[in-house]
PyMOL CGO cylinders between C-alpha atoms (Angstrom):
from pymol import cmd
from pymol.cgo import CYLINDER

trace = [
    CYLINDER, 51.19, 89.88, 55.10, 53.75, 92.72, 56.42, 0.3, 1, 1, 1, 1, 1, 1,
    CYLINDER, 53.75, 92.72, 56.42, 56.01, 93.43, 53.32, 0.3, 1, 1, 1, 1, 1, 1,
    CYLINDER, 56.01, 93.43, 53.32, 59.42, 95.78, 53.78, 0.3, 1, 1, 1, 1, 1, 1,
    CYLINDER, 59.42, 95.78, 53.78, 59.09, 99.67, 53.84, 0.3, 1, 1, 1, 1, 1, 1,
    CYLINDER, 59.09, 99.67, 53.84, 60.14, 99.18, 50.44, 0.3, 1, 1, 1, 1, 1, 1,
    CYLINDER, 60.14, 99.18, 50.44, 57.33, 97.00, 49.02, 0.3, 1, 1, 1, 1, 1, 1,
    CYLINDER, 57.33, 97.00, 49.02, 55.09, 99.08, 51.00, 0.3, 1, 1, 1, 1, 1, 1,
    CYLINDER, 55.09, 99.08, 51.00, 55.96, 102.34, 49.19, 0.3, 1, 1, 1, 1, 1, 1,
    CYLINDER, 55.96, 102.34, 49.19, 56.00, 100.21, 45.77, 0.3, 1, 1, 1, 1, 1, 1,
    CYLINDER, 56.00, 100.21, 45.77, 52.39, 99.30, 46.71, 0.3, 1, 1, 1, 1, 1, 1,
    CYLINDER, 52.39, 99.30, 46.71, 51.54, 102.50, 47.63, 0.3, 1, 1, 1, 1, 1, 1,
    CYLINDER, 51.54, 102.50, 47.63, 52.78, 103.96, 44.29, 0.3, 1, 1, 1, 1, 1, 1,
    CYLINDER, 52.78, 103.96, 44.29, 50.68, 101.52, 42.23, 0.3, 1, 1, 1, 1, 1, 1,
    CYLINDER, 50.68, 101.52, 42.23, 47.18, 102.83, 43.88, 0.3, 1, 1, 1, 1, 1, 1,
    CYLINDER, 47.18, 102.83, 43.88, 44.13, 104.11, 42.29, 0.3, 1, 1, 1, 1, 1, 1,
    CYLINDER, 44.13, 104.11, 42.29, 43.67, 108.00, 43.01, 0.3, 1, 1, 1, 1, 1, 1,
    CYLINDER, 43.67, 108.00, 43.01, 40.48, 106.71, 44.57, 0.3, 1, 1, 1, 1, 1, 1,
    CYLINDER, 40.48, 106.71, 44.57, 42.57, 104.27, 47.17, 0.3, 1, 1, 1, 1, 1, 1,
    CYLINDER, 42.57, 104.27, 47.17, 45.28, 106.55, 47.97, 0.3, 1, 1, 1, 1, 1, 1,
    CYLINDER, 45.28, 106.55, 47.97, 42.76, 109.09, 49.18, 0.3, 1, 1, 1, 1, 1, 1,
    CYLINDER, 42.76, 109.09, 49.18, 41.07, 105.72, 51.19, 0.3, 1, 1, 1, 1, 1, 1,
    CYLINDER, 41.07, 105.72, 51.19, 44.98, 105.57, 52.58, 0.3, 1, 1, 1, 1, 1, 1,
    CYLINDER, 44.98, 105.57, 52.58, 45.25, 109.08, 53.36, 0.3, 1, 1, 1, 1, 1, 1,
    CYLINDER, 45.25, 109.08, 53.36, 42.39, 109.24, 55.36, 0.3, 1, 1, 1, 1, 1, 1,
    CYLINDER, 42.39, 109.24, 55.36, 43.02, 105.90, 57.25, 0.3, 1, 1, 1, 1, 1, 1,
    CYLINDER, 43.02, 105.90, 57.25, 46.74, 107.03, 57.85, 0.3, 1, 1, 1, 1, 1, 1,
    CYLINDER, 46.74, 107.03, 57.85, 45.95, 110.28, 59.20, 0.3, 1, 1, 1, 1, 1, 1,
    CYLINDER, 45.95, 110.28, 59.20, 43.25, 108.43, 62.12, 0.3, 1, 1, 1, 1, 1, 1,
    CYLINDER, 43.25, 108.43, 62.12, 45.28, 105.77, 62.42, 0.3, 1, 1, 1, 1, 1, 1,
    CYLINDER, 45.28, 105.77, 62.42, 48.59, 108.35, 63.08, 0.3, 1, 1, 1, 1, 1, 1,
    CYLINDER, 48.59, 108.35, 63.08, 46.28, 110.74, 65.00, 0.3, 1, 1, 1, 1, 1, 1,
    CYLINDER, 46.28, 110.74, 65.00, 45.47, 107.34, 67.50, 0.3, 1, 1, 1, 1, 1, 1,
    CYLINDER, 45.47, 107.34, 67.50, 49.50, 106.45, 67.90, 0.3, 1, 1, 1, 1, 1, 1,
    CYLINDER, 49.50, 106.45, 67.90, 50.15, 110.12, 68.70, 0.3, 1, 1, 1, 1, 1, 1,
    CYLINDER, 50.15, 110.12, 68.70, 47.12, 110.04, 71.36, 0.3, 1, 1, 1, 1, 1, 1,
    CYLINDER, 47.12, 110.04, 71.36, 48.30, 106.79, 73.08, 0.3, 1, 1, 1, 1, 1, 1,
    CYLINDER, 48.30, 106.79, 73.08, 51.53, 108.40, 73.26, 0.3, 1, 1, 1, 1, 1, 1,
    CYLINDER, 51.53, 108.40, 73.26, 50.69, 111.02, 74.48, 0.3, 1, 1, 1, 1, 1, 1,
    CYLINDER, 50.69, 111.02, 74.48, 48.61, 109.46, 77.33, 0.3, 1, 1, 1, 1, 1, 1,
    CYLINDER, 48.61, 109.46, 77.33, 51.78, 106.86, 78.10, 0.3, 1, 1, 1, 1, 1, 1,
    CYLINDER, 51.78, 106.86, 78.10, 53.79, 110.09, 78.52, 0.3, 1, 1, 1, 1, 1, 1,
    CYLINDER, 53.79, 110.09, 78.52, 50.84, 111.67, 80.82, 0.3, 1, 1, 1, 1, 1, 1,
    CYLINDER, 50.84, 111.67, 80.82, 50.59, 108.95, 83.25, 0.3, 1, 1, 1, 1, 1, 1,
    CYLINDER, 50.59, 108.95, 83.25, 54.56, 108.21, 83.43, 0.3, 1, 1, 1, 1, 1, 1,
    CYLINDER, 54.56, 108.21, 83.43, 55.03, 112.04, 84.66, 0.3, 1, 1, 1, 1, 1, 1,
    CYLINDER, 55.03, 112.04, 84.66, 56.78, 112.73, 81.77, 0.3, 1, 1, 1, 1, 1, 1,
    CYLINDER, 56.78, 112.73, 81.77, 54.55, 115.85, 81.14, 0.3, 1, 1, 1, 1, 1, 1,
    CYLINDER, 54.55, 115.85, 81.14, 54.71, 117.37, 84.44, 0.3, 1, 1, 1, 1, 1, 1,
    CYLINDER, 54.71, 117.37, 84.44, 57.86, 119.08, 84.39, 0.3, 1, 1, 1, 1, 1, 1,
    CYLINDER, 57.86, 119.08, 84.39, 56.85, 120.81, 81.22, 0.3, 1, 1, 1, 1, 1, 1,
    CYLINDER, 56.85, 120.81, 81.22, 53.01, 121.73, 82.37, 0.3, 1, 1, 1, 1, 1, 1,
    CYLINDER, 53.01, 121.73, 82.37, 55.14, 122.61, 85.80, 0.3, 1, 1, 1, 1, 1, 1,
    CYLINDER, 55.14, 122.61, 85.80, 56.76, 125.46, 83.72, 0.3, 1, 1, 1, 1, 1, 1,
    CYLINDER, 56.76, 125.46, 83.72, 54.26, 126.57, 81.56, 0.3, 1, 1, 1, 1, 1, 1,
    CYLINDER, 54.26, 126.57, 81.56, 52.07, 127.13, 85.21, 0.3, 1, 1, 1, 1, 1, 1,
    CYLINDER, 52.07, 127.13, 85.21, 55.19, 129.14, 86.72, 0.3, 1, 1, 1, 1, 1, 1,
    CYLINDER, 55.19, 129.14, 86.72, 55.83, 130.74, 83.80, 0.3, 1, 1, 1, 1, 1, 1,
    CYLINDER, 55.83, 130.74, 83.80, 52.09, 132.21, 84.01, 0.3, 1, 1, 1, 1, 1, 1,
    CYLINDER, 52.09, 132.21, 84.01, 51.91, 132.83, 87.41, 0.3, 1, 1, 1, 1, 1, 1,
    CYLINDER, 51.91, 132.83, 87.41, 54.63, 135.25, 86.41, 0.3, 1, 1, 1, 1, 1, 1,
    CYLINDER, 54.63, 135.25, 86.41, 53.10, 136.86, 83.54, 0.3, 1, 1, 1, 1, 1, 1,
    CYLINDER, 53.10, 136.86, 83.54, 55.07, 135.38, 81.36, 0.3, 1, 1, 1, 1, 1, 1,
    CYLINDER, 55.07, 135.38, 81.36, 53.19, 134.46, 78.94, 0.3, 1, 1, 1, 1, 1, 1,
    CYLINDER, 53.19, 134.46, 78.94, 51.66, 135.23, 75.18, 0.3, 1, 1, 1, 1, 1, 1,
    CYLINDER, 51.66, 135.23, 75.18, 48.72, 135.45, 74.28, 0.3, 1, 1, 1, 1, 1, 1,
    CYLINDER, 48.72, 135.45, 74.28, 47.25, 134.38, 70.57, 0.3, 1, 1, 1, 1, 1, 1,
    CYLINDER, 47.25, 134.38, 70.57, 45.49, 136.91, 68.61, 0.3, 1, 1, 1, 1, 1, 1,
]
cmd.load_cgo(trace, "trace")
């Protein structure tokens, strides 16, 4: 059963210590997942390849910075 964003958050509020740490954990594979089947929609449409295009220029040119 799929309640509003509203009973959801009333839900949420009403959890054990134990639970919401059971819902953090879920939430954060379960957003990690969305985000990588996004990110692989985006891959294969092209989307990516003007900004992986630019970052390879950009390089090429020695433009570019380094992490310490």
């Amino acid at each position: 059963m799929v309640g509003t964003l509203n009973d959801i958050e009333m839900a949420i509020t009403a959890l054990t210590e134990d639970d919401l740490a059971r819902l953090r954990d879920w939430f954060e594979e379960f957003d990690a997942e969305v985000w990588d089947r996004k990110y692989e929609q985006d891959a294969k449409s092209g989307r990516l390849k003007q900004v992986s295009d630019m970052a390879v220029s950009e390089f090429k040119q020695g433009r570019f910075n380094m992490m310490d």
